[in-house]
C-alpha positions as CSV (number, residue, x, y, z in Angstrom):
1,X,30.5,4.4,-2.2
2,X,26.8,5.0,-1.4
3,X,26.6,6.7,1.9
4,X,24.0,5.0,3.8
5,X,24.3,5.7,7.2
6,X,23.6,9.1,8.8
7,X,26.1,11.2,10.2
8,X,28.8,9.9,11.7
9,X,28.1,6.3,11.5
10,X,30.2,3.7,10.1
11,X,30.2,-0.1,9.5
12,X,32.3,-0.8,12.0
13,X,30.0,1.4,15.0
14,X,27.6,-1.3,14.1
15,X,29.7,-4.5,13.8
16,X,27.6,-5.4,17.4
17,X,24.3,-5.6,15.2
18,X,25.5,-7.3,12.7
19,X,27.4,-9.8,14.7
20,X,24.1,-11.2,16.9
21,X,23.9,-14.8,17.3
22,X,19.8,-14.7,17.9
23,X,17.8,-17.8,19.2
24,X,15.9,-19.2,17.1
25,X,12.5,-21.1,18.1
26,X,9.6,-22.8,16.8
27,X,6.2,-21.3,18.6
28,X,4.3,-23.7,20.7
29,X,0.8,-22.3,19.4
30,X,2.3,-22.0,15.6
31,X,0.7,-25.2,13.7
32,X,3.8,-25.0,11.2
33,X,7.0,-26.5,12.5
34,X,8.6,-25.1,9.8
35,X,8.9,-21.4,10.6
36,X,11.3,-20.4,13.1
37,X,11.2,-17.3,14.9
38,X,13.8,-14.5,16.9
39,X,14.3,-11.3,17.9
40,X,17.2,-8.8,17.1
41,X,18.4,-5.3,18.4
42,X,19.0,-2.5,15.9
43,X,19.6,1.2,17.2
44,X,16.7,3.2,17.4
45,X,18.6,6.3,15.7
46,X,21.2,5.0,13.3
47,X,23.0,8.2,14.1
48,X,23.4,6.8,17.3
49,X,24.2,3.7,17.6
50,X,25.3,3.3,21.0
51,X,22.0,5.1,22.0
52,X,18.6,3.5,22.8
53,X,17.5,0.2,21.2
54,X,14.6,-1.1,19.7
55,X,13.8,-5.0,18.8
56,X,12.8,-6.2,15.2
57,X,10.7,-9.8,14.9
58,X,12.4,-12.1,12.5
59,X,11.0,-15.3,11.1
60,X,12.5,-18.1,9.0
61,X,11.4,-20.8,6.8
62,X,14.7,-22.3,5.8
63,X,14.9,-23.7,1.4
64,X,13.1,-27.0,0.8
65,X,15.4,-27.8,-2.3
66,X,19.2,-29.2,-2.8
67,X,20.0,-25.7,-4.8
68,X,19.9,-23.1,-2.1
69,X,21.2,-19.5,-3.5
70,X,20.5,-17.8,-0.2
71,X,17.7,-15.5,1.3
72,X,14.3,-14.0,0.0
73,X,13.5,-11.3,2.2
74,X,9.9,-9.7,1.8
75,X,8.2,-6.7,3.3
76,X,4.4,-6.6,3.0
77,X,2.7,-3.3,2.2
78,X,1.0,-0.1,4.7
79,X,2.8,1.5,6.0
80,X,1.1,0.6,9.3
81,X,2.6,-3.3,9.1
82,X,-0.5,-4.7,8.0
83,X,-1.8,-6.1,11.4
84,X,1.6,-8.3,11.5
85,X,1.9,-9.7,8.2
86,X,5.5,-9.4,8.3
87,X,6.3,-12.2,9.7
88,X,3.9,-14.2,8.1
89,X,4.7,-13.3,4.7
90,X,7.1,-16.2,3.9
91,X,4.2,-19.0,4.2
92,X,3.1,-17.4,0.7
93,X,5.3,-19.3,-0.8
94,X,5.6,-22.0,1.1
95,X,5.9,-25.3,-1.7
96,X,6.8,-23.0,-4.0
97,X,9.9,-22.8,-7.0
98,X,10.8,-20.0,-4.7
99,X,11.3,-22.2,-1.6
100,X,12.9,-24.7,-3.0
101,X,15.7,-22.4,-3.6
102,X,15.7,-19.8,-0.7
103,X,15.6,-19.4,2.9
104,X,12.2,-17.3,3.0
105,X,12.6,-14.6,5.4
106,X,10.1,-12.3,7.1
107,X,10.0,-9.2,9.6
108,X,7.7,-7.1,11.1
109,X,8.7,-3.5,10.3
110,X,9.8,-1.4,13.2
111,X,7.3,0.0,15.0
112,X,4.8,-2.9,14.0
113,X,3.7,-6.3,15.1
114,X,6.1,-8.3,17.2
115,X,9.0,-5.7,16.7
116,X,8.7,-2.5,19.2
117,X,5.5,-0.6,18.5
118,X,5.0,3.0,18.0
119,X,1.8,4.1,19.7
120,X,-0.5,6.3,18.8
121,X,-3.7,7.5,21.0
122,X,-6.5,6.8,19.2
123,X,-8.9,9.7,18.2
124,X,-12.7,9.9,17.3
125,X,-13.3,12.3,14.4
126,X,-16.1,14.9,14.9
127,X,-16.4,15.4,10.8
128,X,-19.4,13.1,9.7
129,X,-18.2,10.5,7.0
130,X,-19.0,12.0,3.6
131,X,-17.8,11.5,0.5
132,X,-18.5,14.6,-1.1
133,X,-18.2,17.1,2.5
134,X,-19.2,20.5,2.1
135,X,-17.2,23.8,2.5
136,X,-18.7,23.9,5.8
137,X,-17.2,20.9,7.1
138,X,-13.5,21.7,6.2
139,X,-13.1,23.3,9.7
140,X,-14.0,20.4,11.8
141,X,-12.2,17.7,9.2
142,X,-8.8,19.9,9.6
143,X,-9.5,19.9,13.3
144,X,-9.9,16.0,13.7
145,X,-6.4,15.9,11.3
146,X,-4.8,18.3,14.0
147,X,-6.1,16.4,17.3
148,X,-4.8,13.0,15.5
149,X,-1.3,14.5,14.8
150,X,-1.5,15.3,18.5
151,X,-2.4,12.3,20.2
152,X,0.3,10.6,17.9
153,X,2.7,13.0,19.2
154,X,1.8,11.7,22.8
155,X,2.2,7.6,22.5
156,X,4.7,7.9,20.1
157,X,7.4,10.5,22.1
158,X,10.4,10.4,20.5
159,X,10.9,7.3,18.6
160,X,8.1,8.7,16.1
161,X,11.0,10.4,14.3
162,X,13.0,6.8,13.7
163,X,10.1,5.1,12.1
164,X,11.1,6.2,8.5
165,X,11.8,4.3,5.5
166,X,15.8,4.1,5.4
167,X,15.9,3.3,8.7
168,X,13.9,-0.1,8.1
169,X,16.3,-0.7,5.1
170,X,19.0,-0.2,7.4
171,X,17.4,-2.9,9.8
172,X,17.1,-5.1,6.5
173,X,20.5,-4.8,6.2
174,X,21.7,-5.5,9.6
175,X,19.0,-9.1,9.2
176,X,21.1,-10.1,6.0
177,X,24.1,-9.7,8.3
178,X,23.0,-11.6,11.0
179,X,21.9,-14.8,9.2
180,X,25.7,-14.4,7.7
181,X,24.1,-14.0,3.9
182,X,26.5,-11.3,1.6
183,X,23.4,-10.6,-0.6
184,X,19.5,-10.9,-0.2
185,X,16.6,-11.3,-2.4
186,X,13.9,-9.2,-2.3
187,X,9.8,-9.3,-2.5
188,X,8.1,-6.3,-1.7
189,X,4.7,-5.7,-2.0
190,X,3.5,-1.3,-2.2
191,X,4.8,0.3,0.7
192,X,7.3,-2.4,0.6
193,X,8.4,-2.4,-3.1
194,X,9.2,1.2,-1.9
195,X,11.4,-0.2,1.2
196,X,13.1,-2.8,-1.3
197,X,13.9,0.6,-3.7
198,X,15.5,2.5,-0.7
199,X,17.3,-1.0,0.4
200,X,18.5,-1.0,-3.1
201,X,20.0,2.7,-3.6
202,X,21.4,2.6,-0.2
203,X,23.2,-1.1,-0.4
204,X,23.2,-1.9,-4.0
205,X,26.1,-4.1,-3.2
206,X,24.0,-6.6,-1.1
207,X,20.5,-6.5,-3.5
208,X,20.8,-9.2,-6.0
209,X,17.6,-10.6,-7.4
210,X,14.5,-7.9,-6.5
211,X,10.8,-7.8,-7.1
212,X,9.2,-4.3,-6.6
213,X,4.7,-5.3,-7.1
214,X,2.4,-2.7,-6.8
215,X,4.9,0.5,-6.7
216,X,4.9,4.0,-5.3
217,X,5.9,6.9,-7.7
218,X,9.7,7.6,-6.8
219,X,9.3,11.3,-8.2
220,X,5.8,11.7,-5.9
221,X,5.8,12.6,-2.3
222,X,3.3,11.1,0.0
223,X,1.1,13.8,0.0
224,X,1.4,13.2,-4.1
225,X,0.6,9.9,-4.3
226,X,-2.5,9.9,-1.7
227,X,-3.6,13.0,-4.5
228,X,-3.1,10.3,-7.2
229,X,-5.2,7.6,-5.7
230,X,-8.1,9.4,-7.3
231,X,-7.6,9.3,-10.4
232,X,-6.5,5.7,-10.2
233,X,-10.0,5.2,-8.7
234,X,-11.4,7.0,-12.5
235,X,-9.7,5.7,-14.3
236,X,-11.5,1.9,-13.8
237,X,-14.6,4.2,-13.3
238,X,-14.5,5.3,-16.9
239,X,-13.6,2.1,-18.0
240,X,-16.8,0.5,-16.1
241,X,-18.9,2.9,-17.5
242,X,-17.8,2.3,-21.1
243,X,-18.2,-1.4,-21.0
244,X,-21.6,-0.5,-19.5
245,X,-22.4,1.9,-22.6
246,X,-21.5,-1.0,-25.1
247,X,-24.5,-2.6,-23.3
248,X,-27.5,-0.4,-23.0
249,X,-29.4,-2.9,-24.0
250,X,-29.2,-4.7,-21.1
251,X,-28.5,-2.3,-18.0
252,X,-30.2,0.8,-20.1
253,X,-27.8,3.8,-18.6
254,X,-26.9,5.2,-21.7
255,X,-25.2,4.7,-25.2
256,X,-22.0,6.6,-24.6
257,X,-19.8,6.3,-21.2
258,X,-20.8,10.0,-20.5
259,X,-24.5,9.3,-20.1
260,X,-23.4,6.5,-18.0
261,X,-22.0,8.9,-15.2
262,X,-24.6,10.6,-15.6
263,X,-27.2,7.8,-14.8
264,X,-24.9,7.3,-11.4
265,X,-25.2,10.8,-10.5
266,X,-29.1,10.8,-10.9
267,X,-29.1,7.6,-8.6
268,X,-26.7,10.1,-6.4
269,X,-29.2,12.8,-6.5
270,X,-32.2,9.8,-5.2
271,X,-30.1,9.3,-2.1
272,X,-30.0,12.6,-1.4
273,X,-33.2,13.0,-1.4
274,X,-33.8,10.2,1.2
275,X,-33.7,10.5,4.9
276,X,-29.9,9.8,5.6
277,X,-29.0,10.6,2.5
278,X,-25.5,12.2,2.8
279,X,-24.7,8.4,4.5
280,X,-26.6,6.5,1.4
281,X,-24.8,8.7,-1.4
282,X,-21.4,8.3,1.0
283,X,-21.8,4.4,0.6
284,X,-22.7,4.7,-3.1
285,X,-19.7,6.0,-4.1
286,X,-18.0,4.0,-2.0
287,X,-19.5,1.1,-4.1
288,X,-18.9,2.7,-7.4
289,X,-15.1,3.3,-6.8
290,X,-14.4,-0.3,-5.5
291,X,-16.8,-1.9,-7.8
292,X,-15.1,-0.8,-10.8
293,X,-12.0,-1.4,-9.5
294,X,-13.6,-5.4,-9.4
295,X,-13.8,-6.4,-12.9
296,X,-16.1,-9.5,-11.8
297,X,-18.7,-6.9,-10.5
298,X,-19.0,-4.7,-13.3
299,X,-22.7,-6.0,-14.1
300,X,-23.5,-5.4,-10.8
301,X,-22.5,-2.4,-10.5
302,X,-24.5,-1.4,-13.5
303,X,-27.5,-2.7,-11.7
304,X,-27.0,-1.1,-8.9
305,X,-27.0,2.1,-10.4
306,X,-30.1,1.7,-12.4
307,X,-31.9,0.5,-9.2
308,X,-30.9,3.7,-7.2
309,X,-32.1,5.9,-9.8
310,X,-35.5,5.3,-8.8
311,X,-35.2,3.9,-5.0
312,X,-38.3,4.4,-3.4
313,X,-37.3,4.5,0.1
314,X,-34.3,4.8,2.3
315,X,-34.7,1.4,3.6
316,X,-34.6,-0.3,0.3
317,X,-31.5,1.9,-0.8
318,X,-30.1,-0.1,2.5
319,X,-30.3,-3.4,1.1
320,X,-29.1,-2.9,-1.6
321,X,-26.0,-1.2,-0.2
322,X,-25.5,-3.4,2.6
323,X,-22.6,-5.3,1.3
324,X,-20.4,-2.0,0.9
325,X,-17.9,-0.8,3.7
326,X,-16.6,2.2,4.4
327,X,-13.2,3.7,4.7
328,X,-11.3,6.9,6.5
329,X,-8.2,7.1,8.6
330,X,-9.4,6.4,11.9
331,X,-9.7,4.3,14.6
332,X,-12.8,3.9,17.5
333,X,-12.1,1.0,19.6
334,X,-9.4,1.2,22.4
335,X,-6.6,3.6,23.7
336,X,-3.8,2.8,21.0
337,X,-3.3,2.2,17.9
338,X,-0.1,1.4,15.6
339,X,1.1,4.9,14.6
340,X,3.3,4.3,11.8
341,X,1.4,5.3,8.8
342,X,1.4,9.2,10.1
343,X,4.6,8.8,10.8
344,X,5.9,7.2,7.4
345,X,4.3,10.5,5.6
346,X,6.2,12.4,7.6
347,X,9.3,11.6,5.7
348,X,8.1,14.6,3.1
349,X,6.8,17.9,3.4
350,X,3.2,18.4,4.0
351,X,1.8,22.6,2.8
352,X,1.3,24.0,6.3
353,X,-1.7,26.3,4.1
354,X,-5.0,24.9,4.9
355,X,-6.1,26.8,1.8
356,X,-4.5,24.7,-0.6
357,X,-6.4,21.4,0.4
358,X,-9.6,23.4,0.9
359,X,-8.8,24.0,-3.0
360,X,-7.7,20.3,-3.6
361,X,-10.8,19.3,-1.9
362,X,-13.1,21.3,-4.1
363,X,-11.5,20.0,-7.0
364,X,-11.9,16.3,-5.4
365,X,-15.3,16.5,-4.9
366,X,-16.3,17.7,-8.6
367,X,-14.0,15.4,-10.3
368,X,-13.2,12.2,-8.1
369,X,-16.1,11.7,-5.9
370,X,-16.2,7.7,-6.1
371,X,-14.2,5.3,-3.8
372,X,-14.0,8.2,-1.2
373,X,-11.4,10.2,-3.8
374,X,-12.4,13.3,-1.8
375,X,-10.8,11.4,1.6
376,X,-7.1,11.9,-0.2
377,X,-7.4,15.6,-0.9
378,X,-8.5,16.5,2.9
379,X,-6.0,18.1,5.1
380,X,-3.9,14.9,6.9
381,X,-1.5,15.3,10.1
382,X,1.1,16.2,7.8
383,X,-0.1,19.6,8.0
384,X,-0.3,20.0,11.7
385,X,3.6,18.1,11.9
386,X,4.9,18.5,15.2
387,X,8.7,16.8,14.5
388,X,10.7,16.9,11.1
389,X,12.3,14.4,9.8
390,X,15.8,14.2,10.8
391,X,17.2,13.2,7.7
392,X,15.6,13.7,3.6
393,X,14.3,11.3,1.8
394,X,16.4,8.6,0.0
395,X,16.6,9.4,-3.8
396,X,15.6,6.3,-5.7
397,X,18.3,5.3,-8.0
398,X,20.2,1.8,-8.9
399,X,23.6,2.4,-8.1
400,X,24.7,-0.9,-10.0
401,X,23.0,-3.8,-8.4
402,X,21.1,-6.3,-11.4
403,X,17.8,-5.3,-13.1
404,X,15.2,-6.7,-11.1
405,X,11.7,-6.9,-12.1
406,X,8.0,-4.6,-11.3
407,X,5.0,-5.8,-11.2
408,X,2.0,-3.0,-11.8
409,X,-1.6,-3.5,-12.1
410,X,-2.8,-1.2,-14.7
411,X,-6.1,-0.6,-12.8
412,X,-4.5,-0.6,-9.5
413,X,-6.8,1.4,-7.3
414,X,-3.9,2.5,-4.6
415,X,-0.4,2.9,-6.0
416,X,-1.7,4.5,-9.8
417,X,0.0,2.5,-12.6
418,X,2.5,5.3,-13.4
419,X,4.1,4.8,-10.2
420,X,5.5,1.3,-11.4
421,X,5.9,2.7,-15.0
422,X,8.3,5.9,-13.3
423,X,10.0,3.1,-11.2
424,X,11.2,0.8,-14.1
425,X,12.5,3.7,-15.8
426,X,14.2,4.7,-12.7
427,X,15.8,1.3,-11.7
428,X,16.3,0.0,-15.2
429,X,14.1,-2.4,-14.3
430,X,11.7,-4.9,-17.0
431,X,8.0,-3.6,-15.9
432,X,5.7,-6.8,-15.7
433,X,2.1,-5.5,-16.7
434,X,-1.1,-6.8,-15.3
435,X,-3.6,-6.1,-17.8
436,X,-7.5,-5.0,-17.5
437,X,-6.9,-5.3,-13.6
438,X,-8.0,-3.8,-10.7
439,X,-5.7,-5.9,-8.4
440,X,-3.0,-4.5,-5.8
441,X,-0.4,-6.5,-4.8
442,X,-0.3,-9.3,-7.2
443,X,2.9,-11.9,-7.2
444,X,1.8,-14.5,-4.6
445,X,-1.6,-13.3,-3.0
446,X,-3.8,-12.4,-6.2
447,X,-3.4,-16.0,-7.8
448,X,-2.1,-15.0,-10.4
449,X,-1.0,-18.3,-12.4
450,X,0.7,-15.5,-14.9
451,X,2.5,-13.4,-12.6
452,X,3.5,-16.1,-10.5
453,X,5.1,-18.4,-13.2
454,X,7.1,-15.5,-14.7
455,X,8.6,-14.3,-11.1
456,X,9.2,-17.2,-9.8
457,X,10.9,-17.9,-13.4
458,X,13.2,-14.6,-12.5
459,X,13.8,-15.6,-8.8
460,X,15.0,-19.0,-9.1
461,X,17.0,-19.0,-12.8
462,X,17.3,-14.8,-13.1
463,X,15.6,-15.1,-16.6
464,X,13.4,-11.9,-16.5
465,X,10.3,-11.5,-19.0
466,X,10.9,-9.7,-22.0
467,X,10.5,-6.2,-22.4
468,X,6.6,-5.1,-22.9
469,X,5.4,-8.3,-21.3
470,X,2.2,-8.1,-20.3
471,X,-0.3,-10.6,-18.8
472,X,-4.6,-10.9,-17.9
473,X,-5.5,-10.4,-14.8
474,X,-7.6,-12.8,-12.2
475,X,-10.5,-11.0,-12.4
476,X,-12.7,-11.3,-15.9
477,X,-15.0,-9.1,-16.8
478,X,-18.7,-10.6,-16.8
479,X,-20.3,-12.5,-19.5
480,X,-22.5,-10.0,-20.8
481,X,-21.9,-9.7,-24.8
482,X,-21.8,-5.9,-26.4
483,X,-25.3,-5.3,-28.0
484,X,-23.2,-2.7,-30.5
């Protein structure tokens, strides 16, 4: 029997949770009469349970078809709830295969959305954006990580250390229980595919049919698979830059991928050279990261790069970045903020030596510069932790429930395509492979005729793909022939 609750805990100290009759309602502002909503109590510490409790936000959208089998569950990706997607989730596929022959269920995560929120104060960094920051800046960036871990600290008081990954299986759990279902379904989607693992190895007797798109690493820990982002980010570099080599006839950057790189890092050294440069070369690699990750804007990309090589002014270098955004873990607007992504990484050990990601920074900003690689090598609250976990992670494993299916992107910028590879080996799961794709989260929300037809194949009938499938991604490459 898989021990999944903490300490003391049984079954029957929760038979309360799992015997809630909620209300169910349609919202008066919500346009779809379909979806019904409630709220339901779960402790706050599962080692606990007749402690403090918290409230989690379900929604319903009940099967459209004669051949119900029972509930599909999802949980969307973050962690940090994705500004309330949780409960929303199910409308993907609304008048789909899938509804016909499932109850579509959705929740916001604990600590997100309509379920009880874990705060955090929100902090300004002092560290100017830069994507490749100098020695000289470590000081103030490890400074802004240990004033953030604070002020998290502050809002989020003690339920900080109860916003962890087996305790939102747990609350999984305890929904399948309340809507009277002896199994679930599963979507997850990243972060989520992650919560559907835990769900799994902790009740593999109530997992039936599971889909795990856009994995983490089960063998990585957080700190590991922030690291791992960067080369995810490469790796659709160096394939941009090849394509781009096959056609130095049109964009002229060079005849092998090398030369390439080296025609974006001239066009780096011309924003330097600029007034505001550090922000201009910051935005540039920005744009080459998430560019290459875009299949459809590989030729622009290309002619990007062989504009900046000889921008004359700062203004013009401007332009033609305008369209690119930036990213860092921060907020500036307000008093709070959702907390639960610091608190999430918690769950593993973060080095307490500044000196190792002064190293891993170094190493960063020589080798992964683009799509803000260096960002994932710079110290994070983990370091500055001021509560420790109170239990270990969950080891990964499938304790007998059936083989479900993954979904990967092989170009998936966030969650590296060895993370889904090392979790269908785990789970004796079949790996579904999106080929030539820079897409994250794919079954459902990257329309994805491909994807979509084989899962909701596997969902509705339980006929998975066969082993080694792999399918095209959305996203072509531009039609620009080779010229060798």
């Amino acid at each position: 029997m898989v021990n999944n609750w903490p300490g003391t805990t049984t079954r029957d100290s929760l038979r309360e949770f799992y015997d809630q009759h909620p209300e169910w309602s349609v919202r008066p502002d919500d346009d779809d009469e379909q979806v019904e909503y409630a709220t339901i109590e779960v402790p706050r510490d599962y080692a606990d349970p007749a402690g403090e409790r918290i409230t989690i936000a379900v929604s319903r959208r009940r099967a459209a078809g004669p051949g119900r089998r029972g509930i599909l569950l999802s949980v969307n990706g973050g962690p940090g709830g994705d500004w309330g997607l949780g409960l929303n989730l199910p409308g993907k596929y609304a008048g789909t295969p899938v509804h016909g022959a499932y109850d579509l269920i959705g929740f916001d995560p604990r600590g997100t959305g309509g379920s009880t929120n874990l705060h955090a104060e929100v902090t300004v960094p002092k560290a100017p954006f830069d994507s490749r920051p100098t020695d000289s800046a470590f000081e103030q960036l490890a400074e802004d990580m240990r004033l953030r871990e604070l002020a998290c600290e502050r809002a989020g008081g003690d339920l900080r250390a109860h916003i962890s990954t087996p305790n939102t299986a747990r609350d999984m759990d305890v929904i399948r229980g309340v809507l009277g279902e002896e199994q679930l379904s599963f979507v997850g989607y990243a972060y989520g595919a992650y919560v559907g693992a835990v769900y799994g190895s902790l009740f593999p007797e109530q997992l039936d049919r599971s889909v795990l798109d856009s994995c983490v690493n089960p063998d990585w820990t957080w700190r590991e698979q922030f690291l791992w982002q960067g080369d995810a980010v490469q790796r659709n570099v160096d394939r941009w830059a090849a394509w781009t080599a096959e056609r130095v006839g049109v964009f002229k950057l060079g005849t092998e991928p090398a030369q390439v790189l080296d025609a974006v890092e001239r066009a780096v050294a011309r924003l330097e050279e600029l007034p505001g440069g550090v922000s201009l070369r910051t935005l540039f690699d920005g744009a080459v990261g998430t560019r290459a990750g875009n299949r459809s804007q590989w030729a622009e990309l290309a002619d990007l790069v062989g504009e900046l090589e000889s921008v004359k002014d700062a203004d013009t270098a401007r332009g033609l970045l305008a369209e690119q955004g930036t990213w860092r873990p921060a907020d500036s607007e307000g008093s709070l903020r959702i907390g639960v992504l610091e608190a999430i990484t918690m769950e593993h050990a973060w080095p307490a030596d500044l000196e190792v990601y002064r190293q891993d920074m170094r190493e960063f900003r020589k080798r992964f510069p683009y799509g803000y690689g260096v960002l994932r090598a710079q110290p994070w609250v983990g370091a500055f932790r001021t509560f420790t976990a109170p239990e270990a992670p969950v080891k990964v494993e499938n304790a007998g429930y059936p083989v479900g299916l993954i979904v990967q992107a092989d170009g998936d910028p966030l969650d590296h395509y060895a993370g889904g590879v090392a979790m269908a080996e785990r789970l004796g799961h079949r790996l579904l492979t999106v080929e030539d794709s820079g897409d994250h989260e794919v079954y459902a929300l990257a329309g994805n005729p491909h994807v979509d037809a084989l899962v909701d194949l596997y969902l509705v009938t339980g006929e998975l793909p066969p082993v080694g499938t792999a399918v095209p991604g959305t996203t072509s490459r531009p039609d620009v022939p080779a010229d060798r």
